[in-house]
C-alpha positions as CSV (number, residue, x, y, z in Angstrom):
1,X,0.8,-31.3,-2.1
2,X,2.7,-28.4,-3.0
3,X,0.7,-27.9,-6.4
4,X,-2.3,-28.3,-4.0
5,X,-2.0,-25.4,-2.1
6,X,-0.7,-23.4,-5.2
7,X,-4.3,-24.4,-6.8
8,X,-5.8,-23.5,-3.3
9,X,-4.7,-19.7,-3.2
10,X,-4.7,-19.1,-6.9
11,X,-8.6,-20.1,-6.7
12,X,-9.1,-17.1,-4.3
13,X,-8.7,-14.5,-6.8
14,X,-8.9,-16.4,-10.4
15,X,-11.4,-18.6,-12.2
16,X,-8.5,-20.8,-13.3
17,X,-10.1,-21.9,-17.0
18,X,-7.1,-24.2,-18.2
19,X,-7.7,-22.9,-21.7
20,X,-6.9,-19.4,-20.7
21,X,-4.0,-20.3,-18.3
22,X,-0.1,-21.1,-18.9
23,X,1.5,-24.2,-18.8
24,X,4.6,-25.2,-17.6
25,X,6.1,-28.7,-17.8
26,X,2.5,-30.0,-18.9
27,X,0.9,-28.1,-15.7
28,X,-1.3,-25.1,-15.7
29,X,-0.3,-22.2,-13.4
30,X,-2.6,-21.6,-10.5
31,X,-4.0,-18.2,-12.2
32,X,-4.8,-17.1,-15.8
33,X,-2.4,-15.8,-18.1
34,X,-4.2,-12.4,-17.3
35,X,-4.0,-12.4,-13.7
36,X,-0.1,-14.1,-14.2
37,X,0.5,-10.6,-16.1
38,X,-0.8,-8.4,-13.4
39,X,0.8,-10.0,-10.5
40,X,4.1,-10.3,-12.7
41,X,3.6,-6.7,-13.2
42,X,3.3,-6.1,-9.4
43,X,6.0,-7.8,-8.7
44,X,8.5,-6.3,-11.0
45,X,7.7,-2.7,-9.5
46,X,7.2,-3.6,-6.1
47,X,10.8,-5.3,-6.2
48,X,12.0,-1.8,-7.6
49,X,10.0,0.5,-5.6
50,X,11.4,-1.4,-2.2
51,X,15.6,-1.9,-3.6
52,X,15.7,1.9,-4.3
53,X,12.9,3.9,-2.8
54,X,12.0,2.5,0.8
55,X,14.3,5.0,2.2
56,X,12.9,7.8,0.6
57,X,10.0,10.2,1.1
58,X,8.0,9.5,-2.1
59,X,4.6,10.2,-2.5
60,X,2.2,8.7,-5.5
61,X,3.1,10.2,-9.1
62,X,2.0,13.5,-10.5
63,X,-1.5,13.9,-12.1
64,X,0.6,14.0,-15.7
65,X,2.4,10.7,-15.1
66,X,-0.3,9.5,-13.2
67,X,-2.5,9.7,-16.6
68,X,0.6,8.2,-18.6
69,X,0.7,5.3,-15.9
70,X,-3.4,5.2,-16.6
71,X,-3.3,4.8,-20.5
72,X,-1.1,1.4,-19.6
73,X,-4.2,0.4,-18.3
74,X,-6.5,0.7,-20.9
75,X,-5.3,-2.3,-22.8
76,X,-6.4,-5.1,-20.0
77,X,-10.0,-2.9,-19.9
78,X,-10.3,-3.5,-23.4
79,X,-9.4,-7.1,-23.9
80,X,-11.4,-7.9,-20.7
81,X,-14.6,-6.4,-21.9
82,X,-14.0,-7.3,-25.1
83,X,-14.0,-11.0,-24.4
84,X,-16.1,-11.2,-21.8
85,X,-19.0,-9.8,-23.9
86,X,-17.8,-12.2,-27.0
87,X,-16.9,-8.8,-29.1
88,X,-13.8,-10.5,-30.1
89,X,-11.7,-13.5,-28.9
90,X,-8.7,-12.9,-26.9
91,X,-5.4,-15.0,-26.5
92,X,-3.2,-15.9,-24.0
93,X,-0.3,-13.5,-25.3
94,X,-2.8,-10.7,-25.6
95,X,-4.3,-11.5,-21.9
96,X,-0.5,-11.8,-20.6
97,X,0.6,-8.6,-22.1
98,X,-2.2,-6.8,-21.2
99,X,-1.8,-7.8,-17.9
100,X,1.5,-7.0,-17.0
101,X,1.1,-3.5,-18.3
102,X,-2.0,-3.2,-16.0
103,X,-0.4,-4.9,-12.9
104,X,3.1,-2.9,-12.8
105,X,1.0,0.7,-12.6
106,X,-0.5,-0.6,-9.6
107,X,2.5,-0.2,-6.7
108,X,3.7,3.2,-7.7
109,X,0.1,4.4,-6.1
110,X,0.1,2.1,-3.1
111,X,3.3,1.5,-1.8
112,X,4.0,5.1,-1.4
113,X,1.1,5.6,0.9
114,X,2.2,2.0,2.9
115,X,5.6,4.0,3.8
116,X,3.4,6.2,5.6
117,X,5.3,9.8,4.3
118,X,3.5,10.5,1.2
119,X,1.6,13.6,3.4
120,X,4.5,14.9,4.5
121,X,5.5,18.6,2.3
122,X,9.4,17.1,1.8
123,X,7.8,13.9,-0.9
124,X,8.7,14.0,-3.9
125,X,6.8,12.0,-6.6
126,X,7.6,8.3,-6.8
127,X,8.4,8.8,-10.5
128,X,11.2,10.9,-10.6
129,X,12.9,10.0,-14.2
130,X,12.0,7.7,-17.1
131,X,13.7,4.7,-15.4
132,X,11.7,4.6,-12.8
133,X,9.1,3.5,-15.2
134,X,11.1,1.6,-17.8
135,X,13.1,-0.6,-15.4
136,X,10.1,-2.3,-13.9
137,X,8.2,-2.1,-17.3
138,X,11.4,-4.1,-18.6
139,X,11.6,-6.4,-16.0
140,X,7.9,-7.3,-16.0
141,X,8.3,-8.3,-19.8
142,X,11.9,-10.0,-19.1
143,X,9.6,-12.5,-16.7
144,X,6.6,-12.5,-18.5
145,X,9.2,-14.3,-21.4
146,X,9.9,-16.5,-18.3
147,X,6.5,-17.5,-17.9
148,X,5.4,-18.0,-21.6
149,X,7.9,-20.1,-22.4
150,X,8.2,-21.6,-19.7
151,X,11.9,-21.5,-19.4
152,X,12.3,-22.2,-15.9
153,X,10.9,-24.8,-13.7
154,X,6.8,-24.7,-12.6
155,X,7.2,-24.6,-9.3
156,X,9.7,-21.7,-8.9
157,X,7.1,-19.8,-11.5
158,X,3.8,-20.8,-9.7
159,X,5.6,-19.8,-6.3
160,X,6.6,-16.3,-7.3
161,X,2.9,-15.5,-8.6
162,X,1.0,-17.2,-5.2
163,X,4.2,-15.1,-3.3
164,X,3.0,-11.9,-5.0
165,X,-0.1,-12.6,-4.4
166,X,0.0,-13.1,-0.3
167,X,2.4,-10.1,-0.7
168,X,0.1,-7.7,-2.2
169,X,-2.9,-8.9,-0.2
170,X,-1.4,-8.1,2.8
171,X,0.0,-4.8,1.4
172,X,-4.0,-4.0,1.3
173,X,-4.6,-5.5,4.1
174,X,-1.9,-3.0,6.8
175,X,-4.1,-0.2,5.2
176,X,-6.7,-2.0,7.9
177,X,-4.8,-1.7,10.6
178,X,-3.2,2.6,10.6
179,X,-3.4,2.0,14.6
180,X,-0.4,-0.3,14.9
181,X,3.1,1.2,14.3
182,X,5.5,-1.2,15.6
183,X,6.5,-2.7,11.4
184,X,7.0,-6.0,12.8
185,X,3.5,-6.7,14.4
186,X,1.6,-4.7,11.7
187,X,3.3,-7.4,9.4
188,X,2.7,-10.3,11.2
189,X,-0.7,-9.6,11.4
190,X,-1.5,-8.3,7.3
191,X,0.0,-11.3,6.5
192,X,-2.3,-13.0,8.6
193,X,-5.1,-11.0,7.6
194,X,-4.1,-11.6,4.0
195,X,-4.0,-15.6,4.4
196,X,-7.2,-15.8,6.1
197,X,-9.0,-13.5,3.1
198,X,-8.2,-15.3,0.6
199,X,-8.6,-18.7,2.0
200,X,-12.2,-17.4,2.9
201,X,-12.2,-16.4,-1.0
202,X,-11.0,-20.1,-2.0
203,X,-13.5,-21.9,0.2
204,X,-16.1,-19.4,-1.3
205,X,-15.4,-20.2,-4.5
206,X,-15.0,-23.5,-4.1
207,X,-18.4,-24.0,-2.8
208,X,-20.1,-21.7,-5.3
209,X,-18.5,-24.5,-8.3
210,X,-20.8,-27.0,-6.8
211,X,-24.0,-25.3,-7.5
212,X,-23.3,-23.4,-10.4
């Protein structure tokens, strides 16, 4: 049941090819090894970003750390197009690690703007000092270890990526809704808004499978 609805949301977002997935305990994850990376990746920094800078007035990076942050990008771009086109063939280390370096860029532009002070004159960058990168970037490859291994149990893994996933959804998904301020209800309601997306997405794709 549980594995059911693990399958269910990781279908929204992922084409869940078992040969390009982890396993864990003889089970493949509900995404990819490259979609594990990113949301690993998003999860690491978002976990950072909200322990020690909820409380401050940050806005998104500078444009020199913002192209640092971009080249961490490029290596996902490559692999993607690479294998997708047949170029080269790709692996599930290479599509893990390029994933978590593409996923943990991701918050440091978004989460400042869902605090809602990144306009004000008093922000200061997100990234203020090299630990502000490295920590997350460590911590993203401390789990990623985690996952490829498989070192702890399937269910606590698959549950952390499907939990980042709703998370981040519904981090997209309060950028919908500016007109509510009360934190509560604006929650409430992304998470909603993020549950019914992608179960619309895992329906969608679901139904596309049985005519393709």
């Amino acid at each position: 049941m549980i594995q059911a609805i693990f399958d269910f949301f990781g279908r929204a977002i992922c084409h869940q090819l078992d040969e390009r997935s982890l396993h864990v305990s003889g089970l493949a994850l509900s995404v990819c090894a490259r979609d594990t990376g990113i949301y690993i990746g998003i999860f690491s920094t978002l976990l950072y970003l909200h322990i020690f800078k909820r409380k401050s007035k940050i806005t998104i990076p500078t444009i020199k750390i913002s192209f640092l942050l971009l080249l961490f990008m490029i290596p996902l771009m490559i692999d993607g197009l690479g294998s997708y086109t047949h170029l080269f063939q790709s692996n599930n280390v290479r599509r893990l690690v390029s994933g978590i370096c593409f996923g943990f860029v991701l918050p440091y532009f978004l989460y400042p703007l869902f605090l809602g002070r990144s306009l004000d004159q008093s922000s200061e960058p997100v990234i203020q000092k090299r630990i502000d990168i490295w920590v997350p970037f460590l911590g993203s490859s401390i789990l990623g270890g985690l996952f490829y291994f498989g070192i702890l149990s399937y269910y606590l893994l698959d549950s952390l990526i499907i939990f980042t996933i709703i998370v981040w959804f519904s981090l997209c998904a309060s950028f919908l809704i500016p007109f509510i301020k009360r934190t509560y209800y604006k929650g409430v309601i992304s998470i909603f808004l993020s549950l019914f997306f992608l179960s619309c997405l895992s329906l969608l794709h679901a139904w596309l499978d049985q005519f393709l």
